[in-house]
C-alpha positions as CSV (number, residue, x, y, z in Angstrom):
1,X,55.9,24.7,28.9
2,X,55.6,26.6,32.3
3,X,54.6,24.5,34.7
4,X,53.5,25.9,37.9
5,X,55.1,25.3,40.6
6,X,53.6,25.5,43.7
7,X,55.1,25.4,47.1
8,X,53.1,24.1,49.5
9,X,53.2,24.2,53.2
10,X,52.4,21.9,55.7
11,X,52.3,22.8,59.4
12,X,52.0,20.5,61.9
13,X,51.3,21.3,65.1
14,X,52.6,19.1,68.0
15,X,50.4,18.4,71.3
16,X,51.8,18.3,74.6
17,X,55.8,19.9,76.6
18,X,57.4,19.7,73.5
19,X,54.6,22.3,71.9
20,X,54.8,24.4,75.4
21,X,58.2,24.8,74.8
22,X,58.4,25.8,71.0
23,X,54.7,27.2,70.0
24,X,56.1,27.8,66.8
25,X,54.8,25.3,63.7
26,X,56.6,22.7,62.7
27,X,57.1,23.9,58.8
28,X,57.9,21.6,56.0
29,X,58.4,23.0,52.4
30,X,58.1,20.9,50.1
31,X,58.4,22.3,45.9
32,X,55.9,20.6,43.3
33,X,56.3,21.0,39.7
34,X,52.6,20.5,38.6
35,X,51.7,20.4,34.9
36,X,49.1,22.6,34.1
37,X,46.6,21.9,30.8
38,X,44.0,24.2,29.8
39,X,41.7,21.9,27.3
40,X,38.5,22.8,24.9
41,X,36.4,19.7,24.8
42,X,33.6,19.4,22.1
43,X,31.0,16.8,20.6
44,X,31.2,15.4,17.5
45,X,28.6,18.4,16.6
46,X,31.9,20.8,17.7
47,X,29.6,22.1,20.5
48,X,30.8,22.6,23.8
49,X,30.8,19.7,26.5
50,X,30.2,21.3,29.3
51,X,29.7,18.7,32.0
52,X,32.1,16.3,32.2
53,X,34.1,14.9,35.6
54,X,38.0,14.5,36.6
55,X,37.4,10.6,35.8
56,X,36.5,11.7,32.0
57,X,40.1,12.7,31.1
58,X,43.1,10.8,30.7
59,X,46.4,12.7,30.0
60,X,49.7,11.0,28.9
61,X,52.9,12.0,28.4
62,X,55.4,10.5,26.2
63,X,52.8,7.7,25.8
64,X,52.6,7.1,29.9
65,X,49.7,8.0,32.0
66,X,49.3,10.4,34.2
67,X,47.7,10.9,37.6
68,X,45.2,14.2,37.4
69,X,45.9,15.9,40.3
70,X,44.4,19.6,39.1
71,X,40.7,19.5,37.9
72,X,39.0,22.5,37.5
73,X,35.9,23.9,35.1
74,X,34.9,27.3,36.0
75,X,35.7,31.0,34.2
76,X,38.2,32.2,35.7
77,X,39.5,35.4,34.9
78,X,42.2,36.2,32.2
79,X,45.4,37.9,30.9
80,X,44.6,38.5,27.4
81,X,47.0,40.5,24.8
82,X,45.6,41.2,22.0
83,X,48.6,41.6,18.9
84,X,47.2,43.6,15.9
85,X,49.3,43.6,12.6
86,X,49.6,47.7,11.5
87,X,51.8,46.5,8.5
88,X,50.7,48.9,5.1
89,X,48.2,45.8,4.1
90,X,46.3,45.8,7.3
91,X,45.0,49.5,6.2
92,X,41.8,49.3,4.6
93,X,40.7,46.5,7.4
94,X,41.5,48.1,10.7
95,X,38.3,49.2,11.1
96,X,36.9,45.8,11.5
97,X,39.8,44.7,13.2
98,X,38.5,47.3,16.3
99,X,35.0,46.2,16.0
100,X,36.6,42.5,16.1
101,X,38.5,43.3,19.3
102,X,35.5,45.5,21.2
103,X,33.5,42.3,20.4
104,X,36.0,39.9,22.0
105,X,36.2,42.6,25.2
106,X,32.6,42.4,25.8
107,X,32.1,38.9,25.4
108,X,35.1,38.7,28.2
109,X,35.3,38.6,31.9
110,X,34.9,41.7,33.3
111,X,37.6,40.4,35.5
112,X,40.0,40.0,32.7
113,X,43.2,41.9,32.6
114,X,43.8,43.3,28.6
115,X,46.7,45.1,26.8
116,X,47.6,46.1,23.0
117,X,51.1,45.1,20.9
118,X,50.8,46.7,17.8
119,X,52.8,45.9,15.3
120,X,54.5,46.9,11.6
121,X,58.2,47.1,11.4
122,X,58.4,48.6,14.7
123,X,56.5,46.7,18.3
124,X,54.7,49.0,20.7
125,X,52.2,49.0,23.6
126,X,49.2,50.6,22.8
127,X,48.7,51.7,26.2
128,X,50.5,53.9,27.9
129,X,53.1,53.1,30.3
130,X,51.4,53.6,33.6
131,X,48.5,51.7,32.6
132,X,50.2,48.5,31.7
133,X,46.5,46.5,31.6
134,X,43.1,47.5,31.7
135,X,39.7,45.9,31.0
136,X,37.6,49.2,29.2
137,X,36.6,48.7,25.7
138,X,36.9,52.7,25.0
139,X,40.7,52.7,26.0
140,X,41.6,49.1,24.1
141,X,39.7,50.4,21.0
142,X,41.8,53.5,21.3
143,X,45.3,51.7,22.1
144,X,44.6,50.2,18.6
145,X,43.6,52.5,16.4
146,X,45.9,55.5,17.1
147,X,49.0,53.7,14.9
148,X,48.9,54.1,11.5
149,X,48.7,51.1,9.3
150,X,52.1,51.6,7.3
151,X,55.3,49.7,6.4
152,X,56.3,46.5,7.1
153,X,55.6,43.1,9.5
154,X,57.5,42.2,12.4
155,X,55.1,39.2,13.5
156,X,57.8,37.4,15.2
157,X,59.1,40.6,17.1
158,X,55.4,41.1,18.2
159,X,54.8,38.1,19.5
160,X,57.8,37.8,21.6
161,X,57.0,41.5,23.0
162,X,53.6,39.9,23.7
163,X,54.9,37.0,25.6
164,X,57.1,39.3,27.9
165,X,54.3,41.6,29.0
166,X,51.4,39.1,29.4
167,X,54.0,37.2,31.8
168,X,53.5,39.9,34.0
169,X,50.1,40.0,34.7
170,X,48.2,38.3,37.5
171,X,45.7,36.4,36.1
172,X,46.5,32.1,36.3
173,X,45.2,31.6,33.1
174,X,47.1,34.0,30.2
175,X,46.4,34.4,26.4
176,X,47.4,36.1,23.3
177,X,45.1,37.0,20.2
178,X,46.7,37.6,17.1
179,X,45.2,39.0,14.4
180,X,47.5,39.4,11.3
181,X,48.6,38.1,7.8
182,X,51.1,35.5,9.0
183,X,54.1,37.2,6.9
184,X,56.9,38.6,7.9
185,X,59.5,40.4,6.5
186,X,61.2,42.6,9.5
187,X,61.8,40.7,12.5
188,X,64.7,40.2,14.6
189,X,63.6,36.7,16.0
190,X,62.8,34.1,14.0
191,X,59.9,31.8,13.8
192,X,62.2,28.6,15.8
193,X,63.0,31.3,18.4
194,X,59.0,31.9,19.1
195,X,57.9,28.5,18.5
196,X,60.6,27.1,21.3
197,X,59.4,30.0,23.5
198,X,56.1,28.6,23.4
199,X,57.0,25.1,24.2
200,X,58.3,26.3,27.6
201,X,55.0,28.7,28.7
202,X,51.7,27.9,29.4
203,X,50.4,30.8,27.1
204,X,47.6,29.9,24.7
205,X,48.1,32.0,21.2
206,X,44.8,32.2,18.9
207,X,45.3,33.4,15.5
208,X,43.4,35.0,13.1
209,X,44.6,35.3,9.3
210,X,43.1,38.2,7.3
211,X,44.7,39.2,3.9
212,X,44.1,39.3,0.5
213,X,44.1,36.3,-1.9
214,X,46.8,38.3,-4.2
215,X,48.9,38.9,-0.9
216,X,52.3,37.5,-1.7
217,X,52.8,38.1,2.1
218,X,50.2,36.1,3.6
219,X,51.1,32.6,5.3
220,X,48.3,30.6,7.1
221,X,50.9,28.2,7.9
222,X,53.3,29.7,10.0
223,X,49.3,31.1,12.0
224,X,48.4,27.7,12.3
225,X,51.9,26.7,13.6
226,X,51.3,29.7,16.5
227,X,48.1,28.3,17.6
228,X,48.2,25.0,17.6
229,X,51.4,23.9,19.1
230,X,49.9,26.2,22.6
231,X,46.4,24.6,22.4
232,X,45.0,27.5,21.1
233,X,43.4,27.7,17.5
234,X,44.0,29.4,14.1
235,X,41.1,30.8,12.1
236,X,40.8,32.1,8.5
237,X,37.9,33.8,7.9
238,X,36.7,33.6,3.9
239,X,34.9,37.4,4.7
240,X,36.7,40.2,6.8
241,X,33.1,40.7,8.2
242,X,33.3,37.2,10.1
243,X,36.1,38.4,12.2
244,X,33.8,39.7,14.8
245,X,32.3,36.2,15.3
246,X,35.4,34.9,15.1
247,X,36.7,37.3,18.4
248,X,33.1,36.6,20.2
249,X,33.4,32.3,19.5
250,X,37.4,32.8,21.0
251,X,36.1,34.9,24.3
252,X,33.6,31.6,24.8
253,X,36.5,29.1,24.5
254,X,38.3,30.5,26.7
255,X,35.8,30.9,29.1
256,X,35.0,27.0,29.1
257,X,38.4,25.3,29.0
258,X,39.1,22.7,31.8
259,X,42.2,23.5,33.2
260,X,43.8,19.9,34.2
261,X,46.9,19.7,36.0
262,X,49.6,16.4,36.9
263,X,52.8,15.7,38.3
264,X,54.6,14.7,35.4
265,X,56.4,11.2,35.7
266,X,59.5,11.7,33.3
267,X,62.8,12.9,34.2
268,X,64.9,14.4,31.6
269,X,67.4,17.0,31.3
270,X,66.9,20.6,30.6
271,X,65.5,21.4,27.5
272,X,63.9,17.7,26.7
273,X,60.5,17.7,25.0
274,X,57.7,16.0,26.5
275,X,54.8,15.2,24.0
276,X,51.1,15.7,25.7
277,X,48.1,13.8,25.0
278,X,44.3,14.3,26.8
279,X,41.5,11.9,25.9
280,X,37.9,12.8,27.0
281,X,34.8,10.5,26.9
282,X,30.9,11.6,27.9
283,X,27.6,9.9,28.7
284,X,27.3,7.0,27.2
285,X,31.6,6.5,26.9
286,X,30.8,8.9,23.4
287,X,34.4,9.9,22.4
288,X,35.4,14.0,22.3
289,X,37.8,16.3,20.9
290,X,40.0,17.6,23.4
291,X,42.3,20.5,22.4
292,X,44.9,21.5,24.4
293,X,48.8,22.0,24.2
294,X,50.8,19.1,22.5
295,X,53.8,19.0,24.9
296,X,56.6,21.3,26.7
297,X,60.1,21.6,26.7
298,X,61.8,20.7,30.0
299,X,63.3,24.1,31.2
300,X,64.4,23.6,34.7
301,X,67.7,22.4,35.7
302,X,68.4,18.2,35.0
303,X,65.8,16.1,36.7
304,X,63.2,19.3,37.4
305,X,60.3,20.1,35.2
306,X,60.3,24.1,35.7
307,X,59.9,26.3,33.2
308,X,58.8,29.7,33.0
309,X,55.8,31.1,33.2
């Protein structure tokens, strides 16, 4: 998982001849690997809980608690890349699949960065070079809709692609949207290769399966797999027409997450897995679902908990 690392910077400034003589600051860097949670909390209803305090989490790792020193619920904005499937199948329903993604735009922060991967056997950005993100509904619809729905699925090689350019926006909290069958039959990574990718990043992936029931490509499984291992969440609609509700109720998860951040305790070597677990109680000590990512690899050098971002 990436954990951010923050360097932070103490000056201290020292009274009396010995300041006189050397006005500069006394500087003392000091590098802290702080792991940082994103977390939908809901009711036993599934509805939002939107008030709840620092002292209403508790986060473990490897089974061993952990002292919160990140707590923060506010929308803040977003890198957001949103990874259409343009295989032959996805023909008759790109159509929706537009009207899914202007919904989810709308329903965003206007401060929100965007971009497009589509996807068949080949990966591309939907917009053009020099405008590497942009937050305008016209230009995202556009950056979709001008492939052609043809040929075959490289999921894996999209989401990879995807992974790579969200990295290089500027927003702290970054996201992918996937909207696609789940097969694949034309990739050069494979599903382990994007999976362990994801256990060293701090990018939330939400799914969204759309196929036919007689598609002998379609795979729920592997869409679930995406999701849920980042702390996002994989949907299945039963009606292409609920796809647009689907892309508005996403935009509103991701726009009241708690981000929750800790200095983890463990020390292991590079590329140890650290399993993550957040607990969350309201008024009244009534117990709530708290979904977030279910751990990290370990991607700094022996004894460090970098990774990248």
């Amino acid at each position: 998982m990436k954990v951010a690392t923050q360097t932070l910077l103490l000056f201290l400034l020292v009274a009396g001849p010995a300041a006189a003589q050397d006005p500069q600051p006394y500087q003392v860097s000091v590098n802290v690997d702080l792991v940082v949670l994103n977390a939908t909390v809901r009711d036993q209803k599934g509805r939002v809980a939107p008030d709840l305090r620092e002292q209403d989490f508790e986060v473990f790792e490897d089974g061993v608690r952990q002292s919160i020193r990140l707590f923060r619920h506010e929308d803040i904005p977003v890198t957001v890349g949103l990874v259409i499937d343009h295989s032959g199948s996805m023909r008759p329903k790109l159509a929706s699949v537009i009207t899914a993604a202007r919904t989810f735009i709308q329903s965003s922060s206007p401060e929100d960065q965007m971009f497009v991967v589509n996807f068949n056997e080949n990966v591309t950005l939907g917009l053009p070079t020099e405008i590497p993100f942009t937050n305008l509904p016209d230009d995202l619809s556009y950056a979709i809709s001008h492939t052609p729905a043809t040929g075959k699925t490289a999921l894996y090689d999209a989401i990879w692609k995807a992974r790579e350019w969200v990295a290089g926006g500027n927003r702290d909290k970054k996201v992918l949207i996937v909207i696609s069958d789940g097969g694949d039959n034309a990739s050069t990574h494979t599903l382990k290769e994007v999976l362990q990718a994801g256990n060293k990043s701090n990018i939330q992936v939400f799914t969204i399966g759309i196929f036919d029931p007689e598609d002998p490509d379609k795979n729920p499984a592997v869409l679930r797999q995406l999701a849920l291992s980042t702390g996002g969440e994989a949907f299945v609609p039963d009606e292409l027409g609920e796809v647009v509700a689907v892309c508005e109720s996403i935009a509103r998860d991701i726009r009241s997450q708690y981000t929750l951040g800790y200095l983890s305790s463990a020390v292991a070597p590079a590329g140890g897995y650290h399993s993550i677990k957040v607990l969350a109680r309201g008024t009244g000590k009534a117990k709530l679902s708290v979904r977030t990512r279910s751990g990290y690899s370990n991607g700094g050098a022996p004894g460090q908990h970098g990774a990248e971002r």
